[in-house]
C-alpha positions in Angstrom: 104.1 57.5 218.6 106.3 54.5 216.8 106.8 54.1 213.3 107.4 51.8 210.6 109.1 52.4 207.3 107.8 50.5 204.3 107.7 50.5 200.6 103.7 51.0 199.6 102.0 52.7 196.9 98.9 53.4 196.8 96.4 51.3 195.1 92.6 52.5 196.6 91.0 55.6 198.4 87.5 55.0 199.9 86.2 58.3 200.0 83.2 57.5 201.9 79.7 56.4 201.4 77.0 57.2 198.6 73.9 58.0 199.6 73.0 54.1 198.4 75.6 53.2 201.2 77.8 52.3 198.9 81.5 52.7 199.1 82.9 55.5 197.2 86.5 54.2 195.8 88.8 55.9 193.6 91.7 53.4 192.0 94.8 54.8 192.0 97.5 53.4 189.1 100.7 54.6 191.4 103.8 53.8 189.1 106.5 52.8 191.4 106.3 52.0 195.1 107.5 55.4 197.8 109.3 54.6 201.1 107.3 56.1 204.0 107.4 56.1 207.8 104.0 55.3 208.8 102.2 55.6 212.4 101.7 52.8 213.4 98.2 53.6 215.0 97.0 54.5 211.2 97.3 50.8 210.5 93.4 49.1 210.2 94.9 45.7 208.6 97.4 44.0 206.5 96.3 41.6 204.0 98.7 39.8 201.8 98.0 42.6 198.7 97.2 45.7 201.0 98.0 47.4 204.3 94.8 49.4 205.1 95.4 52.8 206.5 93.2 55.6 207.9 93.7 58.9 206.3 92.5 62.7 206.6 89.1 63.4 206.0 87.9 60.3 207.4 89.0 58.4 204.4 90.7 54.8 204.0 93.6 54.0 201.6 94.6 50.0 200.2 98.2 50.7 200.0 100.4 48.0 198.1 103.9 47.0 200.2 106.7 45.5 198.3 107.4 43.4 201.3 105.7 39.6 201.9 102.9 39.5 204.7 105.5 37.4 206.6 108.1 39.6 206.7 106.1 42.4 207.6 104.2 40.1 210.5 107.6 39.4 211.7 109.1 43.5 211.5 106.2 44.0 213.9 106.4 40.8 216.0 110.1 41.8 216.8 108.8 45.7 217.5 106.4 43.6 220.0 103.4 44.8 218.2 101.5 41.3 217.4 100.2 39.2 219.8 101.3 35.2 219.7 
């Protein structure tokens, strides 16, 4: 399993579906931002605001990075882990 560190905090937890189908999404107000080592696998999509990650319980978290989209595409392009 590889891993990559990175500032984030989180920002959203979808906690699943109502019974409308809609999502069910708590906004969390983190402070300051944490450095974590994240597997890689967990990684849905980065965005240029969020980096969505799978959690437990079948829930999704928007985490916030302090990096730029660039520099993150790059950290992974180097780790050979986006395709041209």
């Amino acid at each position: 399993m590889k891993f990559l560190e990175l500032d984030v905090r989180t920002a959203l937890v979808v906690h699943g579906y109502d019974e409308n189908n809609q999502e069910v999404v708590e906004q969390v107000n983190e402070p300051s931002f944490m450095t974590k080592l994240i597997a890689i696998e967990r990684i849905q999509s980065v965005s240029e605001q969020y980096i969505l990650v799978t959690g437990s319980h079948g829930r999704i978290m928007y985490w916030e990075y302090r990096d730029t989209m660039e520099q993150l595409r790059g950290r992974l392009a180097e780790a050979g882990m986006v395709l041209p």
